[in-house]
C-alpha positions as CSV (number, residue, x, y, z in Angstrom):
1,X,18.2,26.5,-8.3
2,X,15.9,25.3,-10.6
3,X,13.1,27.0,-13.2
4,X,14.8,30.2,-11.0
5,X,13.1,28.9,-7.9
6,X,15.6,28.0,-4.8
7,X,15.5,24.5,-3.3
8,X,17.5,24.3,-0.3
9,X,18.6,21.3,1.0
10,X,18.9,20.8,5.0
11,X,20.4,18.5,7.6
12,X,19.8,17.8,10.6
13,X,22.6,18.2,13.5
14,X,24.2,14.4,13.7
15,X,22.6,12.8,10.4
16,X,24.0,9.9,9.7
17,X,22.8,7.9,6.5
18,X,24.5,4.6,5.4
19,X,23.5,3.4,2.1
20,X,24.6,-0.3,0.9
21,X,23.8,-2.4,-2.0
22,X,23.5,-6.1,-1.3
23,X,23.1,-7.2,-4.6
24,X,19.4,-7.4,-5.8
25,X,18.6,-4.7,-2.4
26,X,19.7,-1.6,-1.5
27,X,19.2,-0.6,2.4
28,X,19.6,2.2,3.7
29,X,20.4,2.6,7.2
30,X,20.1,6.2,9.0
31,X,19.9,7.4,12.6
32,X,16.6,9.2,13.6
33,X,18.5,12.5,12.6
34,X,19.4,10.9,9.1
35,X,15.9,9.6,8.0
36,X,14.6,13.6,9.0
37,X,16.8,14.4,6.7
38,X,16.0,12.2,3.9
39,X,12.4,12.9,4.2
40,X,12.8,16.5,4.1
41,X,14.9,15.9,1.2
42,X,12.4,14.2,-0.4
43,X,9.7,16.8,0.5
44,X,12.2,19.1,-1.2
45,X,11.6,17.4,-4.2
46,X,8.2,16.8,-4.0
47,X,7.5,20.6,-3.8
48,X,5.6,22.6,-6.2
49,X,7.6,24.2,-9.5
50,X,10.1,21.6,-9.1
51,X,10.5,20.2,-12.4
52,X,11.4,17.0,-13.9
53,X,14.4,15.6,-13.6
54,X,15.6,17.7,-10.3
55,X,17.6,15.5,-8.2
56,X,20.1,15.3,-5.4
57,X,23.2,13.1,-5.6
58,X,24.9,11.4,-2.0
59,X,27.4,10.3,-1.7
60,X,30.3,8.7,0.6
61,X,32.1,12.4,1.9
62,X,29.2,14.3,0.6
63,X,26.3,13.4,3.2
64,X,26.5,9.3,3.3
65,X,29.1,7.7,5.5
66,X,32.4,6.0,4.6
67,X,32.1,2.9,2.6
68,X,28.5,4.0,1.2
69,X,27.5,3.7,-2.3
70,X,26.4,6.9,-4.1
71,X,22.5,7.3,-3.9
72,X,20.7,9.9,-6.5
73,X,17.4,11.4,-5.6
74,X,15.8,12.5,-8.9
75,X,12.2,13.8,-9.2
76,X,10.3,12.1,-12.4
77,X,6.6,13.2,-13.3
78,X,6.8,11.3,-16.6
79,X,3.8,8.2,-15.9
């Protein structure tokens, strides 16, 4: 919840998101379920009232497969 508005996060069924850094890139590697996902997380974001600096942490257990590195989805209106 932010600015009292409710932002709610969904998945779809059999999401799988990889995310690896390899070195100076970072790739992320999803099934067709995952990169739903990551779009409608994004779109989450992008929505109206959401303020600055809302953001969504992944992370390996928590939404990103085994061995992945954490990955933060922060919103930033600052130019």
């Amino acid at each position: 919840m932010t600015d009292g508005t409710t932002r709610v996060f969904t998945w779809e069924e059999g999401a799988r998101i990889e995310v690896r850094s390899l070195g100076e890139e970072i790739v992320i590697e999803a099934n067709a379920a995952g990169l739903k996902t990551l779009a409608d997380h994004l779109l989450t974001l992008a929505q109206d009232g959401t303020p600055d600096g809302a953001h969504l942490h992944l992370e390996e257990n928590n939404g990103l497969e085994e061995g992945s590195v954490g990955l933060v989805l922060e919103r930033c209106d600052d130019e």
